[in-house]
C-alpha positions as CSV (number, residue, x, y, z in Angstrom):
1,X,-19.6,16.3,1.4
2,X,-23.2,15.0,0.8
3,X,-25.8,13.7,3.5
4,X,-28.2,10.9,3.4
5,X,-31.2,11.8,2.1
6,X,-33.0,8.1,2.7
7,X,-32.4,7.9,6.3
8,X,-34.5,6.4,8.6
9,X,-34.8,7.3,12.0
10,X,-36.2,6.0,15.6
11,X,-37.1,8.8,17.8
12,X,-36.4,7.0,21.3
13,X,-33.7,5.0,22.3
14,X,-33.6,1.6,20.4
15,X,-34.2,-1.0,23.8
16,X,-35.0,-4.1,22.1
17,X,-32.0,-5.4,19.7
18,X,-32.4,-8.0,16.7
19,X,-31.1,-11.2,17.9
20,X,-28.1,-12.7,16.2
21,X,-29.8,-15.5,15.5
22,X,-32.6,-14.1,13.5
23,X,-33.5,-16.1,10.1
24,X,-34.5,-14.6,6.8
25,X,-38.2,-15.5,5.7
26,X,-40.3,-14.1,3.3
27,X,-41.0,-10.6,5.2
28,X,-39.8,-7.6,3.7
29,X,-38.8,-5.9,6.9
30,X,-36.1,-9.2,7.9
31,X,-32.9,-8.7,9.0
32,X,-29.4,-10.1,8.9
33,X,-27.2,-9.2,11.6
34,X,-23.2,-8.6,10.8
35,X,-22.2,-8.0,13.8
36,X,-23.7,-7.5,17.7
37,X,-21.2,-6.0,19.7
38,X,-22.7,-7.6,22.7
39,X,-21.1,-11.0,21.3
40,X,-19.1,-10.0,18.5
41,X,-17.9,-12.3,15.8
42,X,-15.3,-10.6,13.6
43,X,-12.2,-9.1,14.9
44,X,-11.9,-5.1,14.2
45,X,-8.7,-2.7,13.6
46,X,-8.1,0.8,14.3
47,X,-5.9,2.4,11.5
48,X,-5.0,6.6,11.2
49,X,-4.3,8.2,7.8
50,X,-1.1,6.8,6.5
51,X,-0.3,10.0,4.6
52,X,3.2,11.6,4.6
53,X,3.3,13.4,8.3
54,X,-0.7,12.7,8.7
55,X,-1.5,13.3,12.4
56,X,-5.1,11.7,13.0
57,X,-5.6,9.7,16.0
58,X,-8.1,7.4,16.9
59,X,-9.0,4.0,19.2
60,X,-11.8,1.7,19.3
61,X,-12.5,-0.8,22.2
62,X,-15.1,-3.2,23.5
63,X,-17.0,-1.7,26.7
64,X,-20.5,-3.0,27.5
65,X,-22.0,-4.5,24.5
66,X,-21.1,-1.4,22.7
67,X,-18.1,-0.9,19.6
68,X,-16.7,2.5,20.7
69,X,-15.1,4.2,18.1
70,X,-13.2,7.6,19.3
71,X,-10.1,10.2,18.1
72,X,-9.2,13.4,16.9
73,X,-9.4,13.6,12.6
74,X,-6.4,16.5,11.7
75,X,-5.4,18.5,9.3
76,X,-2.0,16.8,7.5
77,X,0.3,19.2,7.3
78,X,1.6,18.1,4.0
79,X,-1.7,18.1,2.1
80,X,-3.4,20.8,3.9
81,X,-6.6,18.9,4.6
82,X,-8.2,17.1,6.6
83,X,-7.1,12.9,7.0
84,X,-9.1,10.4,8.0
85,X,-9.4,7.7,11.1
86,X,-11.2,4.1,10.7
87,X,-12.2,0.9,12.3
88,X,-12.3,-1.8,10.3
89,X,-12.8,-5.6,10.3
90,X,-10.3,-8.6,9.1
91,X,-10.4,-9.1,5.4
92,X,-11.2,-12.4,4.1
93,X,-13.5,-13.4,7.7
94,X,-16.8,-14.8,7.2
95,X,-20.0,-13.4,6.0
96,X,-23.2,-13.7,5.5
97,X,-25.0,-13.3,2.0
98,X,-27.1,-9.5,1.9
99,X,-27.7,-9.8,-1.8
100,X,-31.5,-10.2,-1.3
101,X,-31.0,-7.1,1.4
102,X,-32.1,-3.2,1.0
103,X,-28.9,-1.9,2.5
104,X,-27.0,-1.4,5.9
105,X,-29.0,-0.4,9.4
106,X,-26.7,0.9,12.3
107,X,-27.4,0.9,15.8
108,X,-25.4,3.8,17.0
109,X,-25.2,7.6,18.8
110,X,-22.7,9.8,18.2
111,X,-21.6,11.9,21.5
112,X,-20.3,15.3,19.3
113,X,-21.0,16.9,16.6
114,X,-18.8,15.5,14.1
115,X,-20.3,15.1,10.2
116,X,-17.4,13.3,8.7
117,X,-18.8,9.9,9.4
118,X,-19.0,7.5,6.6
119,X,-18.9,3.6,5.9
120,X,-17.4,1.3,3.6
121,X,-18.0,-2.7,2.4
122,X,-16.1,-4.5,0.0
123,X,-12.6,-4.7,-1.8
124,X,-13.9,-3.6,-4.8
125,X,-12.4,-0.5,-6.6
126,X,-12.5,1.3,-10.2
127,X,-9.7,0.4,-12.8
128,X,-8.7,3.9,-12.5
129,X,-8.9,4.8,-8.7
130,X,-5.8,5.0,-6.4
131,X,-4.5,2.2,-5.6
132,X,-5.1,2.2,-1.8
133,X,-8.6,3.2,-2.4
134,X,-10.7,0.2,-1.6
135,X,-14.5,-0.6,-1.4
136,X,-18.3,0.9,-1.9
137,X,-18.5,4.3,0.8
138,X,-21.1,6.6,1.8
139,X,-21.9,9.2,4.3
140,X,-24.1,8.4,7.9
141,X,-25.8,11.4,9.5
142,X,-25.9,10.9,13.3
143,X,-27.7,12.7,16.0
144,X,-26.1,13.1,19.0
145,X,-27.2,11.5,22.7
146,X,-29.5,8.6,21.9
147,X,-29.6,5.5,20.2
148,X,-30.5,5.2,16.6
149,X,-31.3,3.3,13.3
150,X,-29.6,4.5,10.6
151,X,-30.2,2.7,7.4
152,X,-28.1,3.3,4.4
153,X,-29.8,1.8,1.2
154,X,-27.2,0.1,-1.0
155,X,-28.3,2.7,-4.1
156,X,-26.0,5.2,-1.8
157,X,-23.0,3.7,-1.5
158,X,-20.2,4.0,-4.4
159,X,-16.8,2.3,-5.1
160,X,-15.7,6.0,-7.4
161,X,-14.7,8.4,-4.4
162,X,-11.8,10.8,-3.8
163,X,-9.0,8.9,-1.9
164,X,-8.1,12.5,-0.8
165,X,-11.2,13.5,0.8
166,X,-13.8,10.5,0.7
167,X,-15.9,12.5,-1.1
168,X,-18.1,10.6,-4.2
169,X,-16.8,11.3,-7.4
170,X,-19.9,9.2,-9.7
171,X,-22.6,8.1,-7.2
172,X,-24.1,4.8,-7.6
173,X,-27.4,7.0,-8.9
174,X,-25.6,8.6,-11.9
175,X,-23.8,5.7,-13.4
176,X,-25.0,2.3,-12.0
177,X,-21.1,0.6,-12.9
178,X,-20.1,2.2,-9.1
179,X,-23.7,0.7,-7.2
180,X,-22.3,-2.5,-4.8
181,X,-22.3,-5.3,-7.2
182,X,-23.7,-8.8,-6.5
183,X,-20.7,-10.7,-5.9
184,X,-20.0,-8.0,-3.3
185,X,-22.8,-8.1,-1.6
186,X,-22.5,-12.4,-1.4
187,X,-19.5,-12.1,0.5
188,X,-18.7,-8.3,1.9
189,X,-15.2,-9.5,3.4
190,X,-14.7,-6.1,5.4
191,X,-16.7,-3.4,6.6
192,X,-15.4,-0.2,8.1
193,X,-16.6,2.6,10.0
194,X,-14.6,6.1,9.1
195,X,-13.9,9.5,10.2
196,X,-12.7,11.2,7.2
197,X,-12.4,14.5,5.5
198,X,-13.7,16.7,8.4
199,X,-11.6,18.1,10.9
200,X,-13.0,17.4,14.3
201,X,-13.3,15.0,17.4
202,X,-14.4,11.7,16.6
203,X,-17.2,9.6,19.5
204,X,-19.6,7.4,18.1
205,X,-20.6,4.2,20.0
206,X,-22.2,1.5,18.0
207,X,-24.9,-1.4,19.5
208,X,-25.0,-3.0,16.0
209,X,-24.5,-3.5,12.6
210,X,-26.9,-5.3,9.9
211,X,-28.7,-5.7,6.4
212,X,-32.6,-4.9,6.6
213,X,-35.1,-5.4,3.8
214,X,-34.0,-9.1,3.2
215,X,-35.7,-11.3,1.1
216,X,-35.3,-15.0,0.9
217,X,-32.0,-16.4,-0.2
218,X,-31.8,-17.4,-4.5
219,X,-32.4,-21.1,-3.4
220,X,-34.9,-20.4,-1.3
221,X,-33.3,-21.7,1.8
222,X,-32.5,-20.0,5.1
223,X,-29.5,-17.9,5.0
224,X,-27.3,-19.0,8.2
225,X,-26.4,-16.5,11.2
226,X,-22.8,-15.6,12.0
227,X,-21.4,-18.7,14.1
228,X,-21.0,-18.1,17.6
229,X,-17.8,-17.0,18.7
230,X,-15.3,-19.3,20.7
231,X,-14.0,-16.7,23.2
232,X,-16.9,-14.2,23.3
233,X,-16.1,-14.1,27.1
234,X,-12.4,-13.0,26.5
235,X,-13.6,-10.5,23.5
236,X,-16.3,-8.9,26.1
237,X,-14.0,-8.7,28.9
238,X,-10.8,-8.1,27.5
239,X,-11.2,-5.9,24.8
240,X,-7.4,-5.1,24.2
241,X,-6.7,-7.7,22.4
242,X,-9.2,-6.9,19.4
243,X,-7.0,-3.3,18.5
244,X,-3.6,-5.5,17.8
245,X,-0.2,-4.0,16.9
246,X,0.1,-2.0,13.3
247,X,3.8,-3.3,12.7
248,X,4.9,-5.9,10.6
249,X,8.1,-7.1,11.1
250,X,9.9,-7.6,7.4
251,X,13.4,-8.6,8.7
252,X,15.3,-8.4,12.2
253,X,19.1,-8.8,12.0
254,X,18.9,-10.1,15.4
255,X,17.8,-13.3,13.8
256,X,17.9,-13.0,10.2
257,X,15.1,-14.6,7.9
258,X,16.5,-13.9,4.3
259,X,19.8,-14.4,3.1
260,X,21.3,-10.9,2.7
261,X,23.8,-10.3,-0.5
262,X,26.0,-7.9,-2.2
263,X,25.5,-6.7,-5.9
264,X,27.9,-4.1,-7.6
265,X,28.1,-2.3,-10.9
266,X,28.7,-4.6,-13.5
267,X,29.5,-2.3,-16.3
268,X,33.1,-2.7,-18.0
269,X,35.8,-1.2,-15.8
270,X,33.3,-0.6,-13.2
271,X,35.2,-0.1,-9.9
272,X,32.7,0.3,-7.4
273,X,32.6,-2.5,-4.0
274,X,30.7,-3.7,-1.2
275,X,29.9,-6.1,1.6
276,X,28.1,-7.0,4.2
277,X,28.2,-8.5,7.4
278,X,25.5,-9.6,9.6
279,X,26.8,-9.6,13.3
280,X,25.6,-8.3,17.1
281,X,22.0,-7.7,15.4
282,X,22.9,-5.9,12.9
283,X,23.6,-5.4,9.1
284,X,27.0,-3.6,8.2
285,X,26.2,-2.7,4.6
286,X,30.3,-1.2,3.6
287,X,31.9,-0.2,0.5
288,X,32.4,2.7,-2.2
289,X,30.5,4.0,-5.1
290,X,32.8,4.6,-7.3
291,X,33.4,6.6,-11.3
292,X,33.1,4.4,-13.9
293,X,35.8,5.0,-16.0
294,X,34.2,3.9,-18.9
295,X,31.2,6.3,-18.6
296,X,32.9,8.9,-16.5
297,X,29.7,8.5,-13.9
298,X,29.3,6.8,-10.4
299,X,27.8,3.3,-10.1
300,X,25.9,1.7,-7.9
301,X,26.5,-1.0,-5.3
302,X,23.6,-3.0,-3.2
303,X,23.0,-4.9,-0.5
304,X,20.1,-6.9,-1.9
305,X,18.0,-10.0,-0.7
306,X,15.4,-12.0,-2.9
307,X,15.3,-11.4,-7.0
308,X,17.9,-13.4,-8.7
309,X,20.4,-14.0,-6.6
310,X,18.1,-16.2,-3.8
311,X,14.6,-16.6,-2.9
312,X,13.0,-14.4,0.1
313,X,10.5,-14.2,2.3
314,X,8.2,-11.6,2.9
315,X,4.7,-10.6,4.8
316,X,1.8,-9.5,3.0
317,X,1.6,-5.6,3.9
318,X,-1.1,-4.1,2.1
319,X,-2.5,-3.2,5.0
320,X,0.1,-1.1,5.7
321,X,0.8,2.5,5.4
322,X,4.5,2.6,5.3
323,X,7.9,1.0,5.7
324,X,9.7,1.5,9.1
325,X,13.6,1.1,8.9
326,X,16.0,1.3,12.1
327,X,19.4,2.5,10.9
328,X,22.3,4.5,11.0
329,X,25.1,5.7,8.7
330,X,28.6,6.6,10.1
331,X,29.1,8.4,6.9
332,X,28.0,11.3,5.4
333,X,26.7,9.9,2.1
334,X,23.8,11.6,-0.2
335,X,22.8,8.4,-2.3
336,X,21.5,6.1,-0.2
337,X,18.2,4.6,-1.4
338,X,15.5,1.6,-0.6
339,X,13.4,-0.6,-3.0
340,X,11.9,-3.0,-3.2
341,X,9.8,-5.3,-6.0
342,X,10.6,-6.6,-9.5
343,X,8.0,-4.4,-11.2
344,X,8.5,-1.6,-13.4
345,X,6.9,0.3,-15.6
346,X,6.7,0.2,-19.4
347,X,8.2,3.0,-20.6
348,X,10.9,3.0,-17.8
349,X,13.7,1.3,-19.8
350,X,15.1,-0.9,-17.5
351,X,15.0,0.5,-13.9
352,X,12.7,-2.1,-11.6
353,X,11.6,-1.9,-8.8
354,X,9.4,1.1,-6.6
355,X,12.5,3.1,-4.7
356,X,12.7,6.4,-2.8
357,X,16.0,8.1,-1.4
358,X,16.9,7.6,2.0
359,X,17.5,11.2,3.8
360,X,19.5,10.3,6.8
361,X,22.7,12.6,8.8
362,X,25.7,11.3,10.0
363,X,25.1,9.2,13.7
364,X,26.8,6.9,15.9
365,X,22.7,6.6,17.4
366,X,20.4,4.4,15.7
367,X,16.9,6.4,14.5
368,X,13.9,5.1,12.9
369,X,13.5,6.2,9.6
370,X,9.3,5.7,8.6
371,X,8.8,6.2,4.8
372,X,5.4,6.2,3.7
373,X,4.6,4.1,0.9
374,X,3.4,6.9,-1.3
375,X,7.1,8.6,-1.1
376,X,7.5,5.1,-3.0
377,X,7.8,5.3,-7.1
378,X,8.4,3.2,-9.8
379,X,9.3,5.9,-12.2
380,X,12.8,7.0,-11.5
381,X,16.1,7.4,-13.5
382,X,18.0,4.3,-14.4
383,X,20.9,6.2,-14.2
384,X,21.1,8.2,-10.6
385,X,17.9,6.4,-9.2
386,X,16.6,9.8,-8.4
387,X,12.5,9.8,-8.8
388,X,11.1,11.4,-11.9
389,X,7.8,11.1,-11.3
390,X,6.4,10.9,-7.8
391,X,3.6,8.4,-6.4
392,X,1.6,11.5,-5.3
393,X,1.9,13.0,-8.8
394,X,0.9,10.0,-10.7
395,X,-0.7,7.0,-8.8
396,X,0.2,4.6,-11.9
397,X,3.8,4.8,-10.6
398,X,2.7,3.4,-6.8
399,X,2.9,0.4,-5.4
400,X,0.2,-1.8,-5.5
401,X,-1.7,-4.4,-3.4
402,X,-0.3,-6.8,-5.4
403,X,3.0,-5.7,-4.8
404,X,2.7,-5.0,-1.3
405,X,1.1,-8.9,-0.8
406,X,4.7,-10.2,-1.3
407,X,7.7,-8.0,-2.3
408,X,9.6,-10.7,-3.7
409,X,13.1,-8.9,-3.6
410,X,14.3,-5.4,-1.6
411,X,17.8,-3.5,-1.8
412,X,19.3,-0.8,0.0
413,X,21.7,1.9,-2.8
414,X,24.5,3.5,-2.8
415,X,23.7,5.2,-6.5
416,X,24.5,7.7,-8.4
417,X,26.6,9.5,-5.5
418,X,30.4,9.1,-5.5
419,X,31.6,8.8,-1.7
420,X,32.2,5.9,0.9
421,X,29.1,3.7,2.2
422,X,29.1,2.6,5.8
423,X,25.2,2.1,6.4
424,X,24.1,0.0,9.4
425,X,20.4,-2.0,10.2
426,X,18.5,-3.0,12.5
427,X,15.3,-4.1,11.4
428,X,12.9,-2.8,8.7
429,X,9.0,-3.2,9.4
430,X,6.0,-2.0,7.6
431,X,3.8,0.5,10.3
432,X,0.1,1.6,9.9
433,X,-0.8,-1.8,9.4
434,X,-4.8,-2.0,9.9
435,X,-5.8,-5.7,9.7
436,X,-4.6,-9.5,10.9
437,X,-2.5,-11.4,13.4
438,X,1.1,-9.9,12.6
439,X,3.2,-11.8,15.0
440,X,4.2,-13.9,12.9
441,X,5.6,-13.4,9.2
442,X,2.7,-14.7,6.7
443,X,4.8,-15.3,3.3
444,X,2.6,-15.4,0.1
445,X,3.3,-18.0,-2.8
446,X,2.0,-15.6,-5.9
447,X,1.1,-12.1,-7.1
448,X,-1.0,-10.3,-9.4
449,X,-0.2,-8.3,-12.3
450,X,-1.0,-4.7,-12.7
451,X,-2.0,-2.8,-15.8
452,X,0.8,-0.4,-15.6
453,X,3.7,-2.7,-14.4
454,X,5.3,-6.0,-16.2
455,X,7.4,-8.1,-13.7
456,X,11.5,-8.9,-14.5
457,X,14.3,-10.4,-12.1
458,X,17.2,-8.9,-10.7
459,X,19.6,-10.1,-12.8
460,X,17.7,-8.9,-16.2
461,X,17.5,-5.4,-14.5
462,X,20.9,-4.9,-13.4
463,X,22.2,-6.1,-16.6
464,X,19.6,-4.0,-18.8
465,X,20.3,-1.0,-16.8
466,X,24.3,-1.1,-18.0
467,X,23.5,-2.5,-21.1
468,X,21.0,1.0,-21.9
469,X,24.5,2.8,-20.2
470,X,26.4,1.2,-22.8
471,X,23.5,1.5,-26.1
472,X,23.6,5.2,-25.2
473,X,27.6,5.7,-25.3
474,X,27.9,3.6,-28.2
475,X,25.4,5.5,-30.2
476,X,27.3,8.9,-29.2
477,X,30.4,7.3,-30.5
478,X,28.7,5.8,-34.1
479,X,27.2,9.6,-34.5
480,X,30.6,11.2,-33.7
481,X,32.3,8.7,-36.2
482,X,29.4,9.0,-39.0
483,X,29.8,12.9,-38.6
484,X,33.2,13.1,-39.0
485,X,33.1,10.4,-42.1
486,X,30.4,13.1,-43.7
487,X,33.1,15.7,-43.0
488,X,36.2,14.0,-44.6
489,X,33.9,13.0,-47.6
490,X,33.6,16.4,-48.1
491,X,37.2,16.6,-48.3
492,X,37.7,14.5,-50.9
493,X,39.6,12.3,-47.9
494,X,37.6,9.8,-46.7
495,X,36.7,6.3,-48.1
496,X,33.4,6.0,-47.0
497,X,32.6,2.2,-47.3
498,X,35.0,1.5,-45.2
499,X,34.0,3.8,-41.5
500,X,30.4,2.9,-42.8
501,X,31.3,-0.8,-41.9
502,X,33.5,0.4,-38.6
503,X,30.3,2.1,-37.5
504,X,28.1,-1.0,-38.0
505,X,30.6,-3.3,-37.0
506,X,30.4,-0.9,-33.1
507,X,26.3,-1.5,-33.3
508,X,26.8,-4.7,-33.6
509,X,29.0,-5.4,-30.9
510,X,26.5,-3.4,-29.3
511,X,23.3,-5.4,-29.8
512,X,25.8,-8.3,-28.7
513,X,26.4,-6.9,-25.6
């Protein structure tokens, strides 16, 4: 971790606060302020590291004109590192413009010794970073006990910096293509406070947060101050409702949103059934995975909403840290699975889709199963859905934002596993959520496409996956029957025009299929 080396400090407490309403002129030295915490304009969320079994804990709250920002950073168990804990605002709220601004001054005193404090601005990220990795960072020194400025220039923040740690990778100094860009700095859309990559307790209390060194706006014109709030009052006294729930419901049977399906094997001879039922609050997701006769392998059977079948409505959860299902299964079964999206990769044949297995016992109670979205991957095998490449290994194979904005399509499996299916739901939410109103499901209308990932529907994977089934028994069979036409021509036995035009005729039939 690296410190500030451009920080500049007051040496009493800070008593007299720029007002909200200051305007930019001319000066050097003007300010814009971002947000007073004495009349606070944007609406902040506390959010813990979403890691598999991360154990961070943190709260912020409104109390006296101050932002108070506390918890406990901790070492995930899984990783063997420190996490991270973080405040952050609404994306997409209002800002003003800071492009003619310096950098970012903070009003605020740290009450323990704690040196993994950093900040963040922006949505930005590299082409190549992780894809939860979000936004120019840098490190804040803090004193403890009194009241401060801290001013972070903008040449120290960077958008290339370990998701891991928080550590910079390429500083803005070494390779200007990281510095906050204009467009950026015209509109921020989020800023967040972090504790992150130090193990320790977390207390920093912050008056105020602004851009110094402003200049005059392009046009010359006054840039305007934040609006003032509507229900100031309620935000000063009634703090509580700024830290909001971090669930996002997705779908509870108690009253259905989507329409719920079936989808079984639909290779030749495929014997494999299902249904489901939607009663008393709950799903009843029944059948058998069964051999395939033909291929002399289990199939696969699916409770499935969205894709081709129907349309589906989902929240935008890229907030989110992971996907929270309430379930239980009568039966011991070893293949069930989740997924959900119509992505896949390009050298993944035909499986679609991120989807991870779903290890639950045998129950008559319900338990809630959380799966973090980087247990997630698009990269498994088309044949017994098991992953081949985890998210953590390779982060081209995890979901993206894009993905995570609107799902389009989910399914619970039974795959690959030959037994009886009696799986039962609840409700499946996404948890870890750090930003917006979430009590109420906010369907998007569109996606984005990723570099790594081309988009399909249901009904090309399903019958892709089969028809690659089928390519690769039918090309077994043409070798077997060229080999053996090699070997009676040998003999003296075999006319060889003749299983020449058998084995074509089988490809052919093939590519039909």
């Amino acid at each position: 971790m690296f410190f500030l080396s451009r920080v500049s400090r007051s040496l009493t407490s800070l008593k007299f606060l720029i007002p909200a309403t200051t305007a930019i002129t001319g000066d050097s030295s003007s300010t814009i302020v971002l947000e007073d915490f004495g009349f606070p304009v944007h609406e902040w969320q506390q959010m813990n590291d979403p890691v598999m079994g991360g154990r961070s804990t943190g709260t912020f709250e409104l109390k006296g004109g101050v932002g108070k920002f506390s918890g406990n950073v901790a070492i995930v168990p899984f990783l063997k590192a420190p996490g991270f804990i973080k405040v952050e605002t609404i994306k997409g709220e209002s800002w003003p413009d800071i492009s003619s601004c310096e950098g970012l001054r903070f009003t605020a005193r740290a009450s323990t010794e704690y040196s993994g404090y950093r900040v963040s601005f922006g949505n930005n990220r590299p082409p190549d970073s992780f894809p939860y990795s979000y936004g120019y960072k840098a490190d804040i020194e803090l004193d403890m006990g009194v009241f401060l400025n801290v001013e972070v220039p903008f040449d120290l923040f960077t958008d290339k910096w370990d998701p891991g740690t928080g550590d910079p990778v390429v500083s803005c100094k070494d390779d200007i293509q990281y510095c906050p860009d204009e467009a950026t700095k015209k509109d921020i859309s989020t800023i967040a406070v972090w504790g992150e990559g130090v193990e320790g307790k977390v207390d920093l209390e912050i008056k105020m947060i602004a851009a110094y060194g402003c200049g005059a706006s392009p046009s010359g014109a006054v840039l305007p101050s934040p609006p003032p709030p509507k229900l100031v009052s309620n935000l000063v006294s009634q703090p509580a409702p700024l830290v909001k729930s971090d669930e996002i419901s997705i779908e509870d049977f108690s009253k259905a949103l989507n329409t719920w399906g079936t989808l079984n094997d639909p290779v030749m001879g495929g014997k494999s059934e299902s249904s489901v039922v939607i009663e008393n609050g709950v799903a009843h997701f029944n059948g058998r995975c069964a051999i395939v006769p033909f291929l002399k392998a289990p199939g696969f059977i699916t409770m499935v909403t969205g894709g081709y079948q129907t349309s589906a409505t989902f929240p935008d959860v890229s907030t989110c840290s992971s996907l929270k299902v309430v379930l239980r299964t009568t039966v011991q079964y070893a293949g069930y699975y989740l997924s959900f999206g119509t992505a896949r990769t390009h050298d993944g044949g035909h499986a679609m889709g991120y989807k991870t297995p779903l290890d639950i016992a045998a129950s008559s109670e319900f338990t809630s199963l959380v799966l973090p979205f980087s247990s997630f991957s698009s990269k498994w095998n088309e044949a017994t859905g098991k992953t081949e490449i985890e998210c953590s290994e390779d982060p081209q194979y995890c979901p993206t934002i894009e993905v995570l904005e609107d799902m389009k399509t989910m399914s619970f499996w039974g795959e690959g596993v030959e037994g009886d299916i009696a799986l039962e739901i609840r409700s499946i939410s996404a948890t870890g959520c750090g930003n917006g109103d979430f009590s109420s499901i906010i369907p998007l209308m569109s996606t984005k496409s990723s570099p790594h990932l081309i988009s399909t529907s249901s009904l090309g994977f399903i019958l892709g996956l089969f028809t690659s089934r089928m390519i690769l028994f039918c090309c077994t069979l043409g070798f077997m029957l060229a080999y053996g036409m090699v070997m009676k021509r040998g003999q003296g036995q075999y006319d060889g025009l003749s299983t020449h035009e058998e084995v074509k005729l089988i490809v052919d039939d093939d590519d039909i299929a």
